[in-house]
Structure formats: C-alpha cells, structure tokens
N, C-alpha and C positions, 0 to 999 in steps of 0.2 A: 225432256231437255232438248231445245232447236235452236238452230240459228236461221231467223227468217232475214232474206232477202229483197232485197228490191231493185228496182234500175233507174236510175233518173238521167243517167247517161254513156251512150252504146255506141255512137260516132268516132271516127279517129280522125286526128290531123289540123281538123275546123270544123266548126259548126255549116253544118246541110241542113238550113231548113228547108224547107218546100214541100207541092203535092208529092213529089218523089219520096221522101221519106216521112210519110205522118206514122205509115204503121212503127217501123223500128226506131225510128227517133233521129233529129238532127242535132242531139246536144253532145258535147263530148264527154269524156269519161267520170260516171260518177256512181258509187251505187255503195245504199244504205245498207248496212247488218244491224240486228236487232237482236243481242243474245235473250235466252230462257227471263231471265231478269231486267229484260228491256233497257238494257245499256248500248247503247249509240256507237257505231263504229262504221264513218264514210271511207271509201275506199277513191283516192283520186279527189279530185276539185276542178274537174271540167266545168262546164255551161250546165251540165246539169244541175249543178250545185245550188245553181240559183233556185229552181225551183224544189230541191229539196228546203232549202232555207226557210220558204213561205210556210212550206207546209211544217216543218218542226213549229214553226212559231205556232200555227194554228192548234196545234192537236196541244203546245203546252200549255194555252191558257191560262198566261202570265205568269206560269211556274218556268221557275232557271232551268236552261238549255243546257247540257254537259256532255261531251264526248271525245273519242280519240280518232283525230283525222290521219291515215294514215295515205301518203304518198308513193307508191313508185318509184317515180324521178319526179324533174322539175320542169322538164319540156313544157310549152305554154300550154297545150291540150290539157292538160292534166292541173292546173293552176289558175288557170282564169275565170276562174268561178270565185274564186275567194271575194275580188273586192264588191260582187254582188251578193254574198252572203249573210241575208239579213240579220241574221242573229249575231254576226259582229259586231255588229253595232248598240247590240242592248247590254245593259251595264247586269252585270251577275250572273250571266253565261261563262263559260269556260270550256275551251275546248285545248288536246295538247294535241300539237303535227309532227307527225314522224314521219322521218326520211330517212335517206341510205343514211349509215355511218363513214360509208364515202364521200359522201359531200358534203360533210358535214363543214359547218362553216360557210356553204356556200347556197345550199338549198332553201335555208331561211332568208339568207340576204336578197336571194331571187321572188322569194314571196313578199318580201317587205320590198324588195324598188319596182316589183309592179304596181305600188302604190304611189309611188312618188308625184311629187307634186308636176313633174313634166308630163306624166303618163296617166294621170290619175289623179280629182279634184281632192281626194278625202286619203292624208296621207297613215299608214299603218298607226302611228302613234296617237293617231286621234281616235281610234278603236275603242268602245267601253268595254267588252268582253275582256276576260281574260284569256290571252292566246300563250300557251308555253309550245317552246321545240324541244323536241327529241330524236334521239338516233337510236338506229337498229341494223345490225349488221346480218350476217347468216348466225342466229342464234333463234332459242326458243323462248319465249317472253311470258309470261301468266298477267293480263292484264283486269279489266272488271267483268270476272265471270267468261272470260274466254282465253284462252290459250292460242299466240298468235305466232307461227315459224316463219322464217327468210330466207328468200335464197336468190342468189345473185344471176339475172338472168342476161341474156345477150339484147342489150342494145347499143346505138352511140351517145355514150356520154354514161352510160351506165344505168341500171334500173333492177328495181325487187321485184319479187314474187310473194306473195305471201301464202299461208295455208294457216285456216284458223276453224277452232273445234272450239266444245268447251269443256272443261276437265271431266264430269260425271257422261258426256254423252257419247253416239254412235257414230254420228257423223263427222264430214269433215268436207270445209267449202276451201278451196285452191283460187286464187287470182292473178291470173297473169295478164295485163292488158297488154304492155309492148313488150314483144321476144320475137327474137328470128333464131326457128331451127334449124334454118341452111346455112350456109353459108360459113362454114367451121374456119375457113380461111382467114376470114374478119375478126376475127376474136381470139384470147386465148383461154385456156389452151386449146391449141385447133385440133387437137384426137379426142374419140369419142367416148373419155370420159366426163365430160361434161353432162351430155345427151343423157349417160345411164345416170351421171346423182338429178337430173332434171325427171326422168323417169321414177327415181325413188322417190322426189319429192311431191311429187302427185300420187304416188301410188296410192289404189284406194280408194283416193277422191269420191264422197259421197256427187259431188261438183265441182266442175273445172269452169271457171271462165279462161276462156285462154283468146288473145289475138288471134285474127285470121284475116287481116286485110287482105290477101292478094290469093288470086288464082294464080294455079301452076301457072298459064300462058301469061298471066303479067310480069310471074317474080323474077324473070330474068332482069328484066328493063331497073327492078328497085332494088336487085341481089345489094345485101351490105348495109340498107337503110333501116335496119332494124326489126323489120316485120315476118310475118312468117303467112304462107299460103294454108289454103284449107287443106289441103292433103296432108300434109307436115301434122295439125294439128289433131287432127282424125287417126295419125299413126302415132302420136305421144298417147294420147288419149287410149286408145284398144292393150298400146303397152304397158300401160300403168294401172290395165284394169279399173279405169273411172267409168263410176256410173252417170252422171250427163255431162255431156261438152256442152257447152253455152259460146256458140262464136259469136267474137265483139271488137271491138275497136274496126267497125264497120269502113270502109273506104268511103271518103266522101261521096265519090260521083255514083255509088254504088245507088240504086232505085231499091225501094223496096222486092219488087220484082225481081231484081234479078239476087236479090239476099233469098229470096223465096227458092230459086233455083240453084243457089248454092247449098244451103240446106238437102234439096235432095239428093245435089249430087255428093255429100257427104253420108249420110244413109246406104247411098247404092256403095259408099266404101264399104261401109262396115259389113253390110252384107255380105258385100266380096271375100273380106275377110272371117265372114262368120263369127264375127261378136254382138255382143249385145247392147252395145252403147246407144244410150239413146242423144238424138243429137237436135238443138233448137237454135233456136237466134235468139240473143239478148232483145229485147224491144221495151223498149221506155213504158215504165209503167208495171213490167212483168215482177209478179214475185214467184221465190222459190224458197221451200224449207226444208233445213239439212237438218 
C-alpha cells in the first residue's frame, strides 16, 4: 500500500521559465498523487497543471478521467492552470475541487471568473466535464482509497495544509505549499500554540513538502507575505521527526543553482543539529513514494 507522487509544478509567485530553471522547473504549483488503487488526487492547479492534463489524457486512452482536485487557497499561482487543463474540456470526465471551508462561496467563484469571458475566450459553463466543488475545513475526510487531514496554516487571505495516508498503510505525505513560520505577529493566534499543533500535524511525516521561498537574509524585506525561509522549514521538519523535506514553492528569480546551494546549506542544518532528515528540492518531473 503507496502513495506515489509526482511534481508537475515547484515555482511560486509566476511562472520562471528559462535556461535558469530547466532542472527544477518554471511552472507553478502542481503535483499528482496516485493512491495503491490508482485514484487521481492533484494537489494546487498552478501552470503545471497543464502539462499534467496532457499526460492524464494520454496514459487514459479514451477511458474517462476522474479525480479530487484539492486546493490550498485561491491565490492565482495556485489556479491558473485550470483553464488550460485539457481534460475539461472532454465530456465524461469528472473531477470534484476542494477548497478551504472558509472561503467557501468564494473559492469557486474565483475559479469560474477566471474564465470569464473578459479574461478568458472559453467561459466555465462551456466545460464538458463534470466539475463539482467542495469544502474542507480542519477535519479528517476518508476520500477514494486515501485518507486526507487539514490544517489551517499561516497565510494572507488564508490557506490549508493537507496530510494524506491511506487507511491500511505506513506512510504518510504532508503538503504545505504557502506558510510562513515567522512572523507570529501577523496572524492569530500570535503565541506559540500554533507552531506546536503545526508540529503535531506533520509529525511523522513519511514527507513533507513544505514552502521555502526565502532565505534568512531575504525574509526580512517579505516578513508578513506569507512565506517561510529554509531555516524555518528544516526546524519544523527535525521537530516533527519527518523523514524527507521536499522544498518548493521555489522563488522565481531563484536559478537552479542557487536552489542547488540552498539544499546544501539545509543539510549542513541538520547535521548541526544531528538529525537525520533527509533533505531535496521538488524538481518537475520528480517522483516519490510514501
């Protein structure tokens, strides 16, 4: 019993293509789960999205496409993959999108007017799929063949986490794309019970994808914007006892090179601290299996 992984998108903010980023990728946030039973569960609808789209079409070979898209938030990084996702468009597909229970009412409306006909020639209701919405608050969900938890994490405008296992298995895959663990001021509650049920909620973690936009010597300049530095994440992560960090929601300007050197210099944490974490960068294209 596994949950296999994949990444079709690792970027935060906007799409970076260029020579700079071929190894880890210039799409924004997107990535496939594949439970024991081969049921479908995208995480985000960044830029990647699109080229996950092609490829579900190809591997279904005219058989119907079905899955549970789950969302985050509704920030555009995380959304703008839908109206290129080709299997919307084919008629006896189905897919259902889950969002916060906080925004509810407002997360689908943001997905159906970035179709609109002022922004966008092909407007939602001309869709053949079938697209249903759902909410999900901090609660535990049993969905097809995987078992999916929530937990409300620090951004502006609000955003999930999820952790999802499958009922008979060992492991267990964590996703956090946008979170900031500084900045306690900005959020409530500002004391640090937050940080420890954020700590329970990864504990374990067979994998973590967690944010990591910024270096210490950036995050002063974006303290509050939502994102969290590699050092932050490398100390959630040794706290919670996860066995691999996966950093992602990559910075745009960031070159592969220097994602290469942030990598080690998260390594030389853990050493510091004498754990055992092992520590990689998401890169488009990468699988992993929990």
């Amino acid at each position: 019993m596994s949950l296999r992984i994949r990444f079709w998108g690792t970027r935060g903010s906007i799409p970076s293509p260029g020579l700079a980023t071929v190894r880890y990728g210039g799409n924004t946030p997107c990535v496939e789960v594949r439970t024991s039973e081969d049921w479908l569960v995208i995480l985000d609808a960044g830029t990647g999205l699109r080229e996950l789209g092609r490829s579900l079409i190809e591997r279904a070979k005219g058989q119907p496409i079905q899955g549970d898209v789950f969302l985050t938030h509704a920030h555009w990084d995380h959304i703008q993959g839908i109206p290129f996702f080709a299997p919307i468009f084919q008629g006896g597909n189905h897919f259902t999108i889950c969002g916060a229970r906080s925004l509810e009412g407002s997360f689908d409306r943001v997905v159906r007017d970035q179709m609109s006909p002022v922004v966008f020639p092909v407007t939602f209701e001309q869709l053949d799929a079938t697209i249903d919405f759902a909410s999900i608050a901090e609660e535990t969900r049993v969905g097809q063949g995987y078992e999916v938890r929530a937990f409300q994490v620090r951004h502006p405008g609000g955003a999930l986490g999820y952790r999802f296992s499958e009922p008979k298995g060992q492991g267990s895959f964590v996703y956090v794309s946008d979170n900031e663990l500084g900045a306690p001021e900005k959020y409530e509650p500002a004391d640090g019970a937050w940080r420890d049920r954020m700590v329970e909620f990864a504990r374990g973690a067979t994998v973590m994808v967690h944010d990591t936009t910024y270096t210490a010597e950036e995050y002063p300049r974006y303290r509050g914007w939502g994102h969290s530095t590699y050092d932050d994440a490398v100390s959630l992560a040794l706290d919670a006892g996860v066995g691999t960090l996966v950093l992602f929601h990559h910075k745009p300007e960031r070159s592969d090179d220097e994602v290469d050197q942030c990598v080690a210099h998260c390594r030389e944490l853990v050493q510091q601290r004498g754990g055992t974490l092992d520590v990689v960068a998401a890169a488009e294209g990468m699988t992993l299996t929990v």
